[in-house]
C-alpha positions as CSV (number, residue, x, y, z in Angstrom):
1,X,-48.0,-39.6,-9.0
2,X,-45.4,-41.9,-7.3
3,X,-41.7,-41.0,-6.4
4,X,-39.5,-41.7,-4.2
5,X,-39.3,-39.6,-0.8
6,X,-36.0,-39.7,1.1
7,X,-36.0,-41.0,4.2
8,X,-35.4,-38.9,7.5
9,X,-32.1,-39.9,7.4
10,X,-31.1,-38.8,4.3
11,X,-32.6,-35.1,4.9
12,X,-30.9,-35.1,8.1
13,X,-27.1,-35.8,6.7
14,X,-28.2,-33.1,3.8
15,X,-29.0,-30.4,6.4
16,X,-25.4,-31.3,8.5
17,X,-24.0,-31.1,4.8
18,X,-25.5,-27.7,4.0
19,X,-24.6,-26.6,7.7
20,X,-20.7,-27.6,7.2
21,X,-20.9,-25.6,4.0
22,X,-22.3,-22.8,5.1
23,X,-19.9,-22.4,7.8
24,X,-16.7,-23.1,6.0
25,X,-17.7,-20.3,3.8
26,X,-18.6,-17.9,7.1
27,X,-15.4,-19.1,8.2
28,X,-13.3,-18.7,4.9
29,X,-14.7,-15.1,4.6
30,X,-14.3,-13.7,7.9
31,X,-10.5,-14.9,8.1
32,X,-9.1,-13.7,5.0
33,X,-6.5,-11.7,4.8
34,X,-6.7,-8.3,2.6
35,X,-3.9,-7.8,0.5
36,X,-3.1,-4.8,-2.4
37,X,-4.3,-6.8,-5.3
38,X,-8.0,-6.7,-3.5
39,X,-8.4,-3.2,-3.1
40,X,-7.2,-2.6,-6.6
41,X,-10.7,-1.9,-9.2
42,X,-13.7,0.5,-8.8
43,X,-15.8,0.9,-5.8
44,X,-19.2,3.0,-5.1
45,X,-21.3,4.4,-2.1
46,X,-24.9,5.1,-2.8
47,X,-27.7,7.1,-1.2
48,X,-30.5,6.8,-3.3
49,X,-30.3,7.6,-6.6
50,X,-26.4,9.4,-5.7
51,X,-23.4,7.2,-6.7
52,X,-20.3,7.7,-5.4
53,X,-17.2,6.4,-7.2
54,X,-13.8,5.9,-6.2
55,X,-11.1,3.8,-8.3
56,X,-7.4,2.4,-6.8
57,X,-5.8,1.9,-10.3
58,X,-3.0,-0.2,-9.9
59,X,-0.3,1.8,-11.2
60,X,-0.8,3.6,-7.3
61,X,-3.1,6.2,-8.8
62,X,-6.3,7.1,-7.9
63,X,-9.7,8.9,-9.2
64,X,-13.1,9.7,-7.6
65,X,-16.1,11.4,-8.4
66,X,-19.5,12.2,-6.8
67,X,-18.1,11.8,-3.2
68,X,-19.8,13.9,-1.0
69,X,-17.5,16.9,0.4
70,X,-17.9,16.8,3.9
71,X,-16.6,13.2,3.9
72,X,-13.2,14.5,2.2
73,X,-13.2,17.6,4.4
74,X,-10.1,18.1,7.2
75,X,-11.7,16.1,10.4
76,X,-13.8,19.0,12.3
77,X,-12.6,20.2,15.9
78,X,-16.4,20.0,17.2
79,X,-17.6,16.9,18.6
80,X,-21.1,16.6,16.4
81,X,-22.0,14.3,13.8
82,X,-21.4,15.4,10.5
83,X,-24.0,15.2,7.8
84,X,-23.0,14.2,3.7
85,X,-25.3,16.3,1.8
86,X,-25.0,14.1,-1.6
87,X,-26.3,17.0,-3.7
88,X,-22.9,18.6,-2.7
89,X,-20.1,16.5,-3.3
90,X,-16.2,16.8,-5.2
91,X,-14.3,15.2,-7.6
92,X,-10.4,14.1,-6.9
93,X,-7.7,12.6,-7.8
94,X,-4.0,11.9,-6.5
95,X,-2.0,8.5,-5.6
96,X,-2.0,5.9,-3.2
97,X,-0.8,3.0,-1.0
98,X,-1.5,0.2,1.2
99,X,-0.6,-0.6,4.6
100,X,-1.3,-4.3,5.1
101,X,-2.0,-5.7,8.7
102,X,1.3,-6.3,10.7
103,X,-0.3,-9.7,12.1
104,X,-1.8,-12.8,10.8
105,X,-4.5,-12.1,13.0
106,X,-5.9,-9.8,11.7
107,X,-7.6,-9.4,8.1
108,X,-7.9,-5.3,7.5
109,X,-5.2,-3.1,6.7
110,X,-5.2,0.8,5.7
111,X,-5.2,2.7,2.4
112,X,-3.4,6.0,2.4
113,X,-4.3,8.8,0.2
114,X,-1.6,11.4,-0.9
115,X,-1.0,14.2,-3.1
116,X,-4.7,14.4,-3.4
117,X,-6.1,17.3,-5.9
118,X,-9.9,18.2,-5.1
119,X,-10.3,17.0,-1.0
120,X,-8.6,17.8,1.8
121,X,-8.1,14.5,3.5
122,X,-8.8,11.0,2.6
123,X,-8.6,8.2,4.5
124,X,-9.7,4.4,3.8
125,X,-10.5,1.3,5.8
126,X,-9.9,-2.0,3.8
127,X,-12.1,-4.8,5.5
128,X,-13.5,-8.2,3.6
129,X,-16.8,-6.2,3.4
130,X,-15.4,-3.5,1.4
131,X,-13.8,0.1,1.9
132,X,-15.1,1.8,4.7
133,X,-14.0,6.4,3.7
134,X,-13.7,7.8,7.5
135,X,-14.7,11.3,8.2
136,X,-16.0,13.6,10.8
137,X,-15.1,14.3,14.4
138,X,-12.9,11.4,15.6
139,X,-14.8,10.6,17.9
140,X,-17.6,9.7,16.5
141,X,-16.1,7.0,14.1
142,X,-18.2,7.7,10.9
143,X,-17.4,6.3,8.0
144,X,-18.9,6.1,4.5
145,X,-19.1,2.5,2.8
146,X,-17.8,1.8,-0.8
147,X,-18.3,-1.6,-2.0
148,X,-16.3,-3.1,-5.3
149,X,-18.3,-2.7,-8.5
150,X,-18.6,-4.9,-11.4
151,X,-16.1,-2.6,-13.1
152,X,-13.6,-4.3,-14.4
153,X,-10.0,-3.1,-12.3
154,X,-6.6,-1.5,-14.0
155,X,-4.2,-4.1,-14.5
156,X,-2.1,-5.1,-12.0
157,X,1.7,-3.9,-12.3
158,X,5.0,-5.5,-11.0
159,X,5.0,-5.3,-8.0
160,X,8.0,-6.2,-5.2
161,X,8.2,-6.2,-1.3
162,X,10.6,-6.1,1.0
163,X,11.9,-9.1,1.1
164,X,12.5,-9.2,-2.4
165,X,15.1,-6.5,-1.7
166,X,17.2,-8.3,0.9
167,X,20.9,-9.1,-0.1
168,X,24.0,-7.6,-2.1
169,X,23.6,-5.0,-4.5
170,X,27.2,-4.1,-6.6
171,X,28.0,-1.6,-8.8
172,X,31.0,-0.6,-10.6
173,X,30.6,3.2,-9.8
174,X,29.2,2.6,-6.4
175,X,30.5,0.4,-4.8
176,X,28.8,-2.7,-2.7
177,X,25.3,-1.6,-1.0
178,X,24.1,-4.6,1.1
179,X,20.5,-4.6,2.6
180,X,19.5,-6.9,5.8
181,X,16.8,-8.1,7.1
182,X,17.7,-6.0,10.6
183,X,16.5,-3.0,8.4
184,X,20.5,-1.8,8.8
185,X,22.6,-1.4,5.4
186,X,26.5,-1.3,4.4
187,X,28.0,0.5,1.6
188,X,31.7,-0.9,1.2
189,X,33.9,0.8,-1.2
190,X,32.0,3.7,-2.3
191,X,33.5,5.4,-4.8
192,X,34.6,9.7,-4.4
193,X,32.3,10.9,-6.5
194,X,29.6,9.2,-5.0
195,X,30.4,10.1,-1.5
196,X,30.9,13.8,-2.9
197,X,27.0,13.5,-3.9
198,X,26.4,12.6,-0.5
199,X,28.2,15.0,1.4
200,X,30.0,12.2,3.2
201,X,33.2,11.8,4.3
202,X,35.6,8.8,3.1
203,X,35.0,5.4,4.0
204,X,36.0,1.8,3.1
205,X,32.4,1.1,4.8
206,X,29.4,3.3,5.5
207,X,26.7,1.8,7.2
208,X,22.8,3.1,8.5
209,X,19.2,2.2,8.5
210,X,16.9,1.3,5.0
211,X,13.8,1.4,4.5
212,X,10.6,1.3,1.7
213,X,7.6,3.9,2.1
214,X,5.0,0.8,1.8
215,X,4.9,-2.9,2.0
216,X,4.2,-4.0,-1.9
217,X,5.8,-1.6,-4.2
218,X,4.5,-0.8,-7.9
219,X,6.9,-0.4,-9.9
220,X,6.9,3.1,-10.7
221,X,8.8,6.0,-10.4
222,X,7.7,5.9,-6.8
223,X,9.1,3.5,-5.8
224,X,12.3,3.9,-3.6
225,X,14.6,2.6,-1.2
226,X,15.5,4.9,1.9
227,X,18.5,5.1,2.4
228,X,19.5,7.0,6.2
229,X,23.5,7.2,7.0
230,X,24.3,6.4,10.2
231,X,25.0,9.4,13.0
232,X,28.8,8.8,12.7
233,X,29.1,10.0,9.5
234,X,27.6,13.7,9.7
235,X,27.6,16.0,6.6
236,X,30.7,19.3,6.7
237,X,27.4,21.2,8.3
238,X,27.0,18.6,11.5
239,X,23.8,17.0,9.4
240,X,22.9,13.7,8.5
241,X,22.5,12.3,5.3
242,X,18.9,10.6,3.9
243,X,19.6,9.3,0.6
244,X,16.8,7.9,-2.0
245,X,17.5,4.9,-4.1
246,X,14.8,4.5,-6.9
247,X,14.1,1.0,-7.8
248,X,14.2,0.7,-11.7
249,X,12.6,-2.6,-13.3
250,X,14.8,-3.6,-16.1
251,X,15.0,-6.9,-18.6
252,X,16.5,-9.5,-16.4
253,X,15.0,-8.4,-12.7
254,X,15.3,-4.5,-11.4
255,X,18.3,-1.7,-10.1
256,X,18.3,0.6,-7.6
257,X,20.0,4.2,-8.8
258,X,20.8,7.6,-7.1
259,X,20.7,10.9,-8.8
260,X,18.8,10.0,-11.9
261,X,20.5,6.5,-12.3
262,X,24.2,8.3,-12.2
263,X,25.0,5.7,-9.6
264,X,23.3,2.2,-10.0
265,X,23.6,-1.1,-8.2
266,X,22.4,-4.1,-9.6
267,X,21.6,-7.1,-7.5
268,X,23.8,-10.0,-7.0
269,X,22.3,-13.5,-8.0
270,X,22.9,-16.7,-5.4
């Protein structure tokens, strides 16, 4: 049987070829950023025949079963390793966020667990490898690894950042609530029945700090803009005034309202 045989120099450039590959992928893996949207779906741990499930719907829910107690269990005082005995584990449930990485240089970030029924604390690791459940003593840096099934995920809501947030915001009942960049806020011409609801005095301008409680934020009915009044305008009691404006999506874009949508700025286009 005759064929043709490549030469040497053939199955050299294919090996270079396979090499480059190879390392482009290596390369692509190992720098990607994690973002929200990839921790989002259904992940397990096994031992064995025990599964371990734990799903980040994307609504800012989530839901686990089969997770082995001790690895949900307030961190111990003792410095010793904690065994997961997997034929004694808890189901739970509460909500959740993500904490991206504050630098391009790095490609982790942090999920937080709260108002968690079932455990006493949960926290998550997001790497490119998967979701790595830290427990035990400190110390010891234990962690339990969940990797992403072939689950299909919730869907993904609307979601907006910071940035998106970033200008003027008028209202007819409200007056003008400007956000910067600087993380400082003005309110110019709020009205008196708003600055009643604030226990605030008069003012043809307030002005403090603003912030949001995570960096991508379903839109939900937790999502909210903190709103902290600046130390020179102190409440009738000598307090200061932290104010929470919940971000409503609407038709055309979203609003921000206080006290149950009472008062309600709506963002100014251009």
């Amino acid at each position: 049987m005759s064929g043709r045989h490549a030469s040497r120099g053939e199955i050299i450039r294919g090996l270079a070829l396979s090499m480059v590959l190879s390392l482009a992928l290596m390369c692509s893996a190992c720098s990607r950023v994690i973002h929200r949207d990839d921790v989002i779906g259904t992940w397990e741990a096994r031992d064995g025949d025990h599964v371990a499930q734990l799903v980040l719907h994307g609504d800012g829910t989530l839901d686990a079963r089969g997770v082995p107690r001790a690895a949900v269990s307030d961190f111990p005082d003792v410095d010793r390793e904690v065994e997961l005995n997997w034929t004694d584990t808890v189901a739970f449930s509460g909500r959740w966020y993500f904490s991206e990485a504050t630098s391009e240089s790095f490609d982790t970030g942090d999920v937080y667990a709260r108002d968690i029924v079932g455990a006493d604390n949960v926290s998550l690791h997001a790497a490119p490898g998967g979701l790595a459940l830290q427990y035990g003593y400190v110390g010891w840096g234990q962690t339990l690894e969940f990797r992403l099934s072939d689950e299909a995920p919730t869907p993904v809501p609307a979601t907006l950042s910071r940035t998106d947030l970033l200008g003027t915001w008028r209202s007819d009942d409200a007056g003008t609530l400007t956000l910067s960049d600087d993380g400082t806020f003005t309110l110019t011409d709020a009205p008196p029945p708003l600055t009643t609801q604030l226990d605030l005095p008069e003012s043809s301008a307030l002005f403090g700090q603003w912030s949001v409680p995570q960096t991508v934020l379903p839109l939900d009915e937790d999502a909210y803009v903190v709103l902290s009044f600046d130390v020179a305008f102190p409440t009738a009691d000598g307090s200061f005034v932290t104010a929470l404006a919940k971000i409503t999506p609407t038709g055309d874009g979203y609003r921000l309202g206080y006290r149950d949508d009472r008062f309600q700025w709506v963002r100014e286009e251009g």
